[in-house]
C-alpha positions in Angstrom: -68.3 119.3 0.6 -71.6 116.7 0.8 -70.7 113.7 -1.5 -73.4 113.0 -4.3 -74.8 109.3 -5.7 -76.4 108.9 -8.9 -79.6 107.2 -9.1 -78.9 103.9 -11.2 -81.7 101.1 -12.4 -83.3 98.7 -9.8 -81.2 95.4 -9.7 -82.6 93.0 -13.0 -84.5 90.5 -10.6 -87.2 92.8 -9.5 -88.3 93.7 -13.2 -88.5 90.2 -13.6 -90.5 89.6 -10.2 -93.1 91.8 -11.6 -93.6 90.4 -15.1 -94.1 87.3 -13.7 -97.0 88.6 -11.5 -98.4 90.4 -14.6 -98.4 87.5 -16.9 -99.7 85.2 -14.1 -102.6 86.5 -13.6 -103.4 87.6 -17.7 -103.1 83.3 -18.6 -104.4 81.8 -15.5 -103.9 78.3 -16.0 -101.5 78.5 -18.2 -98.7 75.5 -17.8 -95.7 76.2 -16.2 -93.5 75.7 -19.3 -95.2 78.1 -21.4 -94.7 80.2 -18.2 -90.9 79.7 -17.6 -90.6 80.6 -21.7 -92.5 83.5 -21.4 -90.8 85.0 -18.6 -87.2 84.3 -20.3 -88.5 85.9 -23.8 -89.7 88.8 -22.0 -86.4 89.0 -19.6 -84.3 89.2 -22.7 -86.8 91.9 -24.4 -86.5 93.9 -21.1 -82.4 93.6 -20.3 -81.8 95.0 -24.5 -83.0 98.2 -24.7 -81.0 99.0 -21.3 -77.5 97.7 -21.7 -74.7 100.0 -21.9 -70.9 100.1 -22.8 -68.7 99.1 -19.9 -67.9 102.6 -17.9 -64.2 103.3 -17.6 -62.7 103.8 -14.2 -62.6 107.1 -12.7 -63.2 108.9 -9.6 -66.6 110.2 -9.9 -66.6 112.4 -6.9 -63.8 113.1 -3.9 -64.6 115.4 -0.6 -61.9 115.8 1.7 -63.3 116.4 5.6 -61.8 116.5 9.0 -63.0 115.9 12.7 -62.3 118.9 13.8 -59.0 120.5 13.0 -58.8 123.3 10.4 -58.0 122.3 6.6 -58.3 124.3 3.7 -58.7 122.3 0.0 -58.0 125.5 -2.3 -58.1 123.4 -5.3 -60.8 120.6 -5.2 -61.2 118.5 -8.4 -57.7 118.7 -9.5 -55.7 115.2 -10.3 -52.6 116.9 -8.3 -53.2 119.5 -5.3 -52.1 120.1 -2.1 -54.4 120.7 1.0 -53.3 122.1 3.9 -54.2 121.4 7.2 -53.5 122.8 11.0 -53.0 120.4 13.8 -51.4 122.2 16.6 -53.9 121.5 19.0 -54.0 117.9 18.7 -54.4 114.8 16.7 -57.0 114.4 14.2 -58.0 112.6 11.1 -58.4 113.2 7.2 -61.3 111.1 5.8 -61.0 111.5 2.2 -64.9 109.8 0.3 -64.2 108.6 -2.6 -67.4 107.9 -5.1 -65.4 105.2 -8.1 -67.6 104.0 -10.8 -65.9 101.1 -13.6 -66.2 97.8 -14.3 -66.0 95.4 -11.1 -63.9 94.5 -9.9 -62.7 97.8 -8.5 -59.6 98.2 -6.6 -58.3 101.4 -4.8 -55.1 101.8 -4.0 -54.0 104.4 -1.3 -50.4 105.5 -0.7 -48.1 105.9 2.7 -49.7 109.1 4.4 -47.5 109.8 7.7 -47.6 106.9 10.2 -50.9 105.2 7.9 -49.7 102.6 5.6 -49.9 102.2 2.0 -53.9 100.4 1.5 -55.7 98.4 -1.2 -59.7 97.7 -1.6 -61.9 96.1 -3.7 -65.5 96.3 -4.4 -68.0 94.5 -6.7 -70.6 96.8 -6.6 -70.6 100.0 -9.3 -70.8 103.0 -8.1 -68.7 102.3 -5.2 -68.2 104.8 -2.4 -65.6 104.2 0.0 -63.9 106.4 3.1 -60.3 106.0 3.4 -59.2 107.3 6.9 -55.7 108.9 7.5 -55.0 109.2 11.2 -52.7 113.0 11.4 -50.6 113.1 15.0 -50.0 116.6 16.4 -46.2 115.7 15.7 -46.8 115.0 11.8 -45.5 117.5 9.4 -46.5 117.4 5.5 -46.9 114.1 3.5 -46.1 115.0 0.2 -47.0 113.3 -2.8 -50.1 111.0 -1.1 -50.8 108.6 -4.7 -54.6 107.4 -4.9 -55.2 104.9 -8.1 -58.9 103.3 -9.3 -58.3 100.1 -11.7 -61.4 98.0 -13.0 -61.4 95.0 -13.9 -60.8 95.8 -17.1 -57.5 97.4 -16.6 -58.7 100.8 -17.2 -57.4 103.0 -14.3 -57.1 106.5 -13.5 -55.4 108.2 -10.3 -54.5 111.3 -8.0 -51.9 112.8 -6.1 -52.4 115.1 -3.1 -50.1 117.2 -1.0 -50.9 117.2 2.4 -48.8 120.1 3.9 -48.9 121.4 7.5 -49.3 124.9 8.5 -49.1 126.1 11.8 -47.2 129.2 10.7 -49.2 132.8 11.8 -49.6 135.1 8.8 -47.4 138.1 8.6 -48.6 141.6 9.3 -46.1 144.1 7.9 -46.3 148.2 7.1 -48.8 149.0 9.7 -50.5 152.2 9.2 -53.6 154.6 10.2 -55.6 156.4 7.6 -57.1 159.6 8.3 -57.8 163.2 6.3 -58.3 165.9 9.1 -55.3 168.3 10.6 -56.7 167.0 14.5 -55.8 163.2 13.9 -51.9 162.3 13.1 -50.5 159.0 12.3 -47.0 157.6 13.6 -46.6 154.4 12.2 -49.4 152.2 14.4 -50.0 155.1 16.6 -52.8 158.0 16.1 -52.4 161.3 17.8 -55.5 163.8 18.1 -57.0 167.2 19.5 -60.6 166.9 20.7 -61.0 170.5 19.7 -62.5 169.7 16.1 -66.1 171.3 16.0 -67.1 167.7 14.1 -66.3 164.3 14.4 -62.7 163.3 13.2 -62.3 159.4 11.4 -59.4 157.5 10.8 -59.2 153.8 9.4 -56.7 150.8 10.3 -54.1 149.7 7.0 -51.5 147.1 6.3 -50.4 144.6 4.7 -51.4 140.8 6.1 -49.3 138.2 3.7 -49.3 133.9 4.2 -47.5 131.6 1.9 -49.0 128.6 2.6 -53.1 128.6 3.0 -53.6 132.3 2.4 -55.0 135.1 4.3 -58.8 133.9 5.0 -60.0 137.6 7.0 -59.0 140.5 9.2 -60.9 141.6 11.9 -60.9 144.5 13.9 -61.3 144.8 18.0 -64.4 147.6 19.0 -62.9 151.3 19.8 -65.1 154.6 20.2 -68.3 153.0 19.6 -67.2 151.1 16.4 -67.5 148.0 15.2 -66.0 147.6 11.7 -67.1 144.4 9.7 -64.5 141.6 9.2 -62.4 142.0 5.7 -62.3 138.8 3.5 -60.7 139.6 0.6 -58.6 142.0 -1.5 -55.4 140.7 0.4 -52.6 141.7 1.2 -53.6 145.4 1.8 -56.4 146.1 4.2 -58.2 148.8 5.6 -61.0 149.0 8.6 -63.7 151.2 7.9 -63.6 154.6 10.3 -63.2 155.2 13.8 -64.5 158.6 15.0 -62.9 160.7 16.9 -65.9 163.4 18.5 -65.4 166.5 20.2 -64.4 166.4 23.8 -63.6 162.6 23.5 -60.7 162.4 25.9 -60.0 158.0 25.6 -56.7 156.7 24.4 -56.4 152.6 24.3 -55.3 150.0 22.0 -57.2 148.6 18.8 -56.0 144.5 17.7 -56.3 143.9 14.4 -56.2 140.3 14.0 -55.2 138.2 10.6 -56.1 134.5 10.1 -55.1 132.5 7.4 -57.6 129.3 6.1 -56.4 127.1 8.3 -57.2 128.9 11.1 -53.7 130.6 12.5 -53.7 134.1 13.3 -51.5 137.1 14.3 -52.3 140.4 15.7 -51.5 143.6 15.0 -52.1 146.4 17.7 -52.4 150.4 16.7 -53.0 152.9 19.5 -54.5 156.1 19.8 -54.0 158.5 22.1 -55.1 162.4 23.3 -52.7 164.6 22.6 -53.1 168.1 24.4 -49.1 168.9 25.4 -47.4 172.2 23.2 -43.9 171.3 21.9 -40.9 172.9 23.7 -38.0 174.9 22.1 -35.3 175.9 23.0 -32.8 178.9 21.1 -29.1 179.5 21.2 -27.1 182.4 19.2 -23.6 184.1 20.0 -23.8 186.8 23.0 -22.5 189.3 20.3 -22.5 189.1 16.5 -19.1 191.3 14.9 -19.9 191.7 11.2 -23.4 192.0 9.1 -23.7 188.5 7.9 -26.9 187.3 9.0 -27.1 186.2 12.9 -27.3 182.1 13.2 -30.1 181.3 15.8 -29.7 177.9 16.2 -33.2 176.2 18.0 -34.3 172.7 19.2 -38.1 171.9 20.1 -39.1 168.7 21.7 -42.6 167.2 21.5 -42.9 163.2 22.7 -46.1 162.5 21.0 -47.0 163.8 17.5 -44.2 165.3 17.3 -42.7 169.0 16.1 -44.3 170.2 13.0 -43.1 173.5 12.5 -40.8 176.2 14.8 -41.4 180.2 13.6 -38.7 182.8 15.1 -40.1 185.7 16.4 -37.8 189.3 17.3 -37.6 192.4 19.3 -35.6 195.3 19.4 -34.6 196.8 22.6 -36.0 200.0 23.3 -37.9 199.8 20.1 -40.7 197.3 19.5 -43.0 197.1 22.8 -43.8 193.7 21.7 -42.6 190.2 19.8 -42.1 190.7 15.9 -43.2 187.9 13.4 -39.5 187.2 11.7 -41.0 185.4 8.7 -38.6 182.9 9.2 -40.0 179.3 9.7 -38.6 175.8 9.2 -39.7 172.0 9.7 -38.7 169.4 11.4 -37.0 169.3 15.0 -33.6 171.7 14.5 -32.3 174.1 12.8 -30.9 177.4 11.9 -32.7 180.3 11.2 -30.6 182.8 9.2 -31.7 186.6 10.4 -30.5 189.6 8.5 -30.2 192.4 11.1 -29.6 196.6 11.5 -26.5 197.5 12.7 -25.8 198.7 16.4 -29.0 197.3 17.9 -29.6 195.0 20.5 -32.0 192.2 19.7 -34.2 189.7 21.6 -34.8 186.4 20.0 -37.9 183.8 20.7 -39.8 181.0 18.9 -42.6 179.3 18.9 -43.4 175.3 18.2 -46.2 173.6 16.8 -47.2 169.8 17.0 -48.7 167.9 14.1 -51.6 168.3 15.6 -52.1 171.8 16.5 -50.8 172.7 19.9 -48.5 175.1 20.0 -46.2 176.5 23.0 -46.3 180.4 24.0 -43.9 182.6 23.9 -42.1 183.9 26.5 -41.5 187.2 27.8 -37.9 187.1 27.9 -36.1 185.2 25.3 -32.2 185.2 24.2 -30.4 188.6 23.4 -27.4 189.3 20.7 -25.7 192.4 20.5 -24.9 193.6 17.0 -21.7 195.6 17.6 -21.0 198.1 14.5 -17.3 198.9 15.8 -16.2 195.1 14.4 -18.1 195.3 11.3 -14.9 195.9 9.5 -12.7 193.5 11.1 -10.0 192.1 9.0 -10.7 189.4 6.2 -9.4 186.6 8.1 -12.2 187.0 10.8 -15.2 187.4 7.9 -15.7 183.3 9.0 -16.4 183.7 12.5 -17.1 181.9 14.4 -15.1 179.3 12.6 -17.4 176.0 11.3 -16.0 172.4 11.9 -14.9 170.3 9.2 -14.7 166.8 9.0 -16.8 163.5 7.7 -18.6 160.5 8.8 -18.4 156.9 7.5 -21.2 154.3 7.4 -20.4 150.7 8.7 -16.8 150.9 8.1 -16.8 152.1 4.7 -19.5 148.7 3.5 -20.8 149.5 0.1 -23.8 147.4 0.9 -25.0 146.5 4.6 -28.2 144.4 5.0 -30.2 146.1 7.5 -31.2 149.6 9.0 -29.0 149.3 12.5 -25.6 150.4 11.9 -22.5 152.1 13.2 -21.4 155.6 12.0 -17.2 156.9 12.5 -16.8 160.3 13.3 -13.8 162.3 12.7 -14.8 166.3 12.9 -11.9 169.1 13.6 -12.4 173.6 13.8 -9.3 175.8 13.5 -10.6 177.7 17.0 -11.7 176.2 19.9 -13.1 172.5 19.8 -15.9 170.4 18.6 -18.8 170.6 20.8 -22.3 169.1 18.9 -23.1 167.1 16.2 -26.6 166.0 14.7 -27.4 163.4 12.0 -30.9 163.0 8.9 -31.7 160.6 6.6 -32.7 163.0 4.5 -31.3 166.1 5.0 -34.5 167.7 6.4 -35.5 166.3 9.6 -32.5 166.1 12.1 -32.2 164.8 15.2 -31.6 166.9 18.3 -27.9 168.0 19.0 -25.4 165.8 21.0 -22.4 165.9 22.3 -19.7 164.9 20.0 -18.0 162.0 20.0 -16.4 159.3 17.5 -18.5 156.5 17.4 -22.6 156.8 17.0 -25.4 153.9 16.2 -27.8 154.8 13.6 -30.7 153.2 12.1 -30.4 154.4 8.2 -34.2 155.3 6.5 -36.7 152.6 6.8 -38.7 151.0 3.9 -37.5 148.7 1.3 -34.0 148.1 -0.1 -32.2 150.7 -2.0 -29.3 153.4 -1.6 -29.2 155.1 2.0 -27.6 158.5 2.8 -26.6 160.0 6.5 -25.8 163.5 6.4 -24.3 165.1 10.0 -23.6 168.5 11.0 -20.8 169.5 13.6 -21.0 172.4 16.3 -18.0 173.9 17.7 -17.6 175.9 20.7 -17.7 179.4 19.5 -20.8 178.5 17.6 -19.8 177.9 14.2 -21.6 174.9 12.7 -19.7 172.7 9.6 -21.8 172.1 6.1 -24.0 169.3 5.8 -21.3 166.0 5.1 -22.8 163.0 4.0 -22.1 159.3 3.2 -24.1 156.7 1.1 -24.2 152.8 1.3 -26.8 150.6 -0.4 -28.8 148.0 1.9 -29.8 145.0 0.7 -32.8 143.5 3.3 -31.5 141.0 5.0 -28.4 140.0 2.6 -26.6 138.3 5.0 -29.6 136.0 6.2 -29.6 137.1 9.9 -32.5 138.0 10.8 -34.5 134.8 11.4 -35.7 131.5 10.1 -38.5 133.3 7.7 -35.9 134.6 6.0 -37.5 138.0 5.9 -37.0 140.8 3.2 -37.2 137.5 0.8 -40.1 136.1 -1.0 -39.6 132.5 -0.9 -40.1 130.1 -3.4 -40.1 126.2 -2.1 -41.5 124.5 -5.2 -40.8 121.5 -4.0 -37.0 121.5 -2.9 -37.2 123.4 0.9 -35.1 125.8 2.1 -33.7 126.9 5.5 -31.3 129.0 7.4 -28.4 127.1 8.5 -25.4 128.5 10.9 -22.6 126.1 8.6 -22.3 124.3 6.0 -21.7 120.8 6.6 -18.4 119.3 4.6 -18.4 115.7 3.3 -16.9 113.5 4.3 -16.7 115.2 7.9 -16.4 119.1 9.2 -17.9 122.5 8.4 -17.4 126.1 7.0 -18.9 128.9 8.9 -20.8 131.6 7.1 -18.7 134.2 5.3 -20.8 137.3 7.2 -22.7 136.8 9.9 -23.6 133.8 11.8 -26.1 132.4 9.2 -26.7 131.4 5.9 -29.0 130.3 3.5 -29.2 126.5 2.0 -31.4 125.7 -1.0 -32.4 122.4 -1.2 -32.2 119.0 1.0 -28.7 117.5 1.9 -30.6 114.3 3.1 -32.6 113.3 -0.2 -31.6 109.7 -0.9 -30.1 108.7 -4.4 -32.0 106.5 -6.1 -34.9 106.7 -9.2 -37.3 108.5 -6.9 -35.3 109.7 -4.0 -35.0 113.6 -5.3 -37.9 115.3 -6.3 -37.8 117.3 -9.5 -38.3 121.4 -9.1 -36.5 124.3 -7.6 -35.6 126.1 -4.2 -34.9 129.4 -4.8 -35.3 133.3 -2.8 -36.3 136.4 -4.8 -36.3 140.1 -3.9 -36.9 143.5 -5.9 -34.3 146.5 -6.3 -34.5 149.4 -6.7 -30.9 150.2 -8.6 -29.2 153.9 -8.8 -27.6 155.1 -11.8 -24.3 154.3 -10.0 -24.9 150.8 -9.6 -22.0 148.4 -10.9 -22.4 144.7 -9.9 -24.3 142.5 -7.7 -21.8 139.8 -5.6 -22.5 136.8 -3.4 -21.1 134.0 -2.2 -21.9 130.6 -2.5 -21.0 126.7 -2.1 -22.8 123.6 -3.8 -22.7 119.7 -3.2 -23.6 117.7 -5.7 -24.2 114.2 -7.2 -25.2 115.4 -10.7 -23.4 116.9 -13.7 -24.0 119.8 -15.3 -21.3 120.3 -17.9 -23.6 118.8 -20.8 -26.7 120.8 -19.9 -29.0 122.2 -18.0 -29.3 119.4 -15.2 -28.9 120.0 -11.5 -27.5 123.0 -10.8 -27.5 126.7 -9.1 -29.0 129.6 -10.8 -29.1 133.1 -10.7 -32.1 135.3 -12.9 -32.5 139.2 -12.9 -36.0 139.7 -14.6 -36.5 136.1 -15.6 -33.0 136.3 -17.4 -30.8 133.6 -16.3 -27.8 135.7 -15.7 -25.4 133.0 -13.8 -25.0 129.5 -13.2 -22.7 127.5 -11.5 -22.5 123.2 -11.0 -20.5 120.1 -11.1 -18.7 120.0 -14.0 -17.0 116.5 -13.7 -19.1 114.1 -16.1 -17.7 111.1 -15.5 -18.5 108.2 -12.8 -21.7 109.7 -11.7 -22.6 107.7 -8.4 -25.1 108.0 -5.3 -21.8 107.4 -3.9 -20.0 110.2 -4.8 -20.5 113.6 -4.3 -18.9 116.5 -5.4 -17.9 120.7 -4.4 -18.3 123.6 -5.7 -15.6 125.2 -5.3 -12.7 122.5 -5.0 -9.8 120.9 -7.2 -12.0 119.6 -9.5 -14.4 122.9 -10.1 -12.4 125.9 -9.1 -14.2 129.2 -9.0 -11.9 131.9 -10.0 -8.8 130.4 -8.0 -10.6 128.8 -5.3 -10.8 125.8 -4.7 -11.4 125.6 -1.0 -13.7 127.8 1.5 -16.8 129.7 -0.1 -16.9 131.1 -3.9 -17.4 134.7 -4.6 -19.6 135.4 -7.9 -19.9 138.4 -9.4 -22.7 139.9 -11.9 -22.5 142.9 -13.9 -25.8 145.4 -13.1 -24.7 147.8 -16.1 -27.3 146.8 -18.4 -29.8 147.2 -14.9 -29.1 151.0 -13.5 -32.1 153.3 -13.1 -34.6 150.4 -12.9 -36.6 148.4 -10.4 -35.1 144.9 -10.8 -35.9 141.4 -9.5 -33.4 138.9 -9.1 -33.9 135.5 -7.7 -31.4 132.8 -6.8 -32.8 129.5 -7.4 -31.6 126.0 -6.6 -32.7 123.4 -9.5 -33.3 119.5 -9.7 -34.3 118.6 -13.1 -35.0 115.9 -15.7 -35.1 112.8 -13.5 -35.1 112.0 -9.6 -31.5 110.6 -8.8 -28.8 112.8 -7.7 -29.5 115.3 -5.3 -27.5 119.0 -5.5 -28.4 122.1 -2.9 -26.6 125.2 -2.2 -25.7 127.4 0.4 -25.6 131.3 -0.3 -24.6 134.1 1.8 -23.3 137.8 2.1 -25.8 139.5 -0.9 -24.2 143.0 -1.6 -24.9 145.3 -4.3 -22.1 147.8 -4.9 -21.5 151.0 -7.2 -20.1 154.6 -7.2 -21.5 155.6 -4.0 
């Protein structure tokens, strides 16, 4: 920003300088007396018509400028802003121009920015532009609350506070996807697959999300790919899409494609997506009992394999022996990777079974010329009653993480218990959503999962079991509800949360330290969550006024019953008369739970006191962590946001913060 200076009159002395020329030469000899009382009667003719009401101080104009590291002002001309500045790569400096108009004498006052001193000058001219100069190390973090004050000499005075906060964090790329419209191009995740078969050119765009929650996204750009160049994106944040890549015919290139986010000040992150040529047909494989007794359908149970777009579709093709000189379209088709194909059959025949895969993009594998063969034997068709369910299918069920109602992320341990009344359990396969399975395995007890990506909500794992004479078990299932990142342990940006720091801070902590002396480990997990500053000093100032405080969005079932957490506060402050320092809990804006010091009496920077303890027990305790629980009844079937906020209010003396941990949300599962 280029700093502006009104034009004001020519100092009072040269007006007079040229009367006296005028009037010298219109009286010639004219005695010096007369002269001298001229010039004074025209002087006070000339200074009337142009005097004005003393100005009031105020900052006329600021511009905020560095050297050369990267700043962002996203709010100039406000009385209270914050700017935000990057100095990773070295010192620098913040010159701030000031332009200050009033009656002289003017004085500036400048406030303690990081190692600069608090300042004061003085000026007797009007306007008067000044550059203050704060030196910024590449150790210095913010400097908050940076007071600037103007005061003429009349006592009038006027003032500003800025913010200057330091951000050297990278923005945060999240949901990466690829765009496209043709059956030759598939997506998987930040990976394209494609045919070169098309008879016209194939296009497909970048997408994601780019977030920054200090300076803001400032623009994504896009690395060339396939003869394409897409302009940068500046706006419309947080999605973003490229314009289109082409794919032609015959192109045969695979490689990598950065997609690169910067926020205002300069940081970045990348984002990589690849494409690659995919020409490989799936694989399958079939399996089916040697001989099938009775006329229930035959189960032909099939697996296809394809490591880059992956299986689309498998058909099952037949012929009979000594009937059909070729394969026989079955009808019979399913999605996905496995599964059973159900075929009604003729009595007393012989049949051979095959299949064929196809790839999300098109390939597809050939059939054989031999395939499996089952014998359909009509002398066992009427077998007794007890053997109408054979083979025999498993029974048994699987439990998610122990039995947890909620976990709080996707990676988790499954137990296993399957049994068959002949012969053993052999297989067992596992979906997210009772479609798409995985390939069978051999069975055993224990098995790690990752439950359905995406946000937080309920999560089902179905399985099926195999046993050795071929019989496969329903599909058994089990539920659990995740909550992203409830327990706080999956790093120090805390995500899953949207994070509110407004001013108090926040940060992940591995225990919570006990006054006078020890600690208390987190309640799940090795980390938890502290809202608020344990280091503010007590005194009129010492503890800024505003809240700390984590939100996040659910998506609750019908079956949903309570939301739990556990928590423990310090505090200086009371809260049993009102609304002062304390913990909070909101579900859409609705404060739903709060929780304090509730000993009014001998308030003191001195003393501090728990949450829970002897003197505020929580439901029995008064040791250890507190356990809170919320009723959702009033919530089920809706998208809901609740946020847990830490509060300092109503003046700046006693500090309070809270530690929270082990979020769960449980129901009839």
């Amino acid at each position: 920003m280029s700093l502006h200076m009104d034009k004001r009159s020519q100092p009072r002395r040269t007006y007079l300088a040229e009367w006296a020329r005028v009037i010298t030469g219109a009286v010639g000899g004219m005695t010096l007396l007369a002269l001298v009382l001229l010039v004074i009667a025209t002087t006070r003719s000339l200074a009337a018509p142009i005097a004005r009401p003393p100005a009031l101080a105020e900052v006329v104009d600021l511009s905020i400028r560095v050297t050369t590291m990267p700043f962002f002002d996203p709010q100039p001309g406000l009385d209270s802003r914050t700017v935000y500045f990057n100095n990773s790569l070295g010192p620098d400096a913040i010159l701030l121009d000031f332009e200050i108009s009033g009656v002289p004498t003017l004085t500036l006052d400048v406030g303690p920015a990081w190692s600069n001193p608090a300042r004061r000058y003085t000026s007797m001219g009007t306007p008067w532009q000044h550059l203050v100069v704060h030196a910024v190390q590449q150790s210095d973090s913010d400097s908050p609350t940076v007071p600037y004050s103007v005061t003429d000499a009349l006592g009038e005075s006027t003032g500003l506070v800025i913010t200057f906060a330091r951000d050297v964090v990278p923005p945060v790329v999240f949901t990466p996807t690829i765009v496209e419209s043709s059956t030759a191009l598939y997506p998987r995740g930040a990976t394209l697959y494609y045919t070169n078969t098309a008879p016209v050119p194939q296009h497909f765009a970048l997408a994601g999300y780019a977030s920054d929650d200090e300076a803001g996204v400032a623009r994504v750009s896009f690395s060339s790919a396939l003869g394409h160049q897409p302009p940068d994106i500046t706006g419309g944040f947080p999605y973003y899409q490229s314009s289109g890549y082409p794919i032609v015919p015959g192109q045969t290139a695979g490689g990598n494609i950065v997609a690169t986010v910067v926020d205002r000040v300069e940081n970045s992150a990348t984002q990589v997506y690849t494409y690659v040529l995919d020409s490989t047909a799936p694989t399958v494989e079939l399996d089916a009992p040697a001989a099938w007794p009775h006329p229930a359908p035959i189960p032909i149970t099939w697996t296809a394999t394809d490591t880059q777009s992956g299986v689309a579709s498998t058909r099952l093709y037949y012929r009979r022996q000594s009937q059909d000189p070729g394969w026989v379209d079955s009808g019979l088709a399913l999605g996905g990777e496995s599964g059973i194909f159900a075929f009604a059959h003729a009595l007393g025949i012989t049949y051979d079974f095959a299949a064929v895969s196809i790839d999300h993009v098109g390939n597809a594998s050939v059939l054989p010329e031999q395939g499996i063969s089952v014998v359909v034997d009509p002398a066992h068709t009427y077998l007794p009653l007890v053997l109408s369910r054979y083979p025999p299918p498993p029974e048994g069920n699987i439990t998610i993480a122990g039995g947890a109602q909620t976990v709080h992320g996707a990676a988790v341990d499954l137990t296993i218990d399957a049994s068959v009344s002949i012969g053993t359990v052999t297989h067992m396969r596992f979906s997210n959503d009772g479609a798409n399975w995985s390939g069978w395995e051999p069975y055993a007890t224990q098995k790690s999962w990752a439950l359905a990506g995406g946000t937080n909500g309920l999560r089902t794992v179905s399985a099926q079991f195999r046993g050795s004479l071929g019989g496969i078990s329903g599909i058994i299932a089990d539920r659990t509800f995740m909550v992203l990142n409830g327990s706080f342990e999956q790093g120090a940006s805390v995500p899953g949360w949207v994070l509110r720091q407004s001013p108090l801070p926040l940060n992940i902590v591995t225990s919570v330290a006990e006054r006078p002396s020890g600690s208390t480990p987190p309640p799940d997990g090795a980390y938890a969550l502290l809202l608020g500053n344990p280091s503010y000093p007590c005194g009129p100032t010492g503890v800024p006024l505003g809240y700390a405080g984590i939100q996040q969005t659910f998506e609750l079932p019908t079956s949903a019953q309570r939301l739990t957490f556990r928590y423990i506060i310090w505090s200086q402050d009371a809260s049993s008369s009102g609304a002062y320092d304390r913990f909070e809990v909101y579900i859409q804006d609705t404060a739903v739970f709060y929780d304090g010091n509730m000993v009014n009496t001998g308030l003191d920077c001195a003393k501090w006191w728990r949450v829970p303890s002897q003197d505020n027990p929580v439901s029995g305790a008064t040791s250890g962590w507190a356990t809170a629980t919320i009723d959702l009844s009033a919530y089920t079937g809706q998208n809901v946001t609740v946020s847990f906020q830490n509060h300092s209010r109503l003046d700046g003396w006693y500090n309070t913060y809270t530690v929270i941990d082990d979020i769960t949300i449980e129901g009839n599962w």
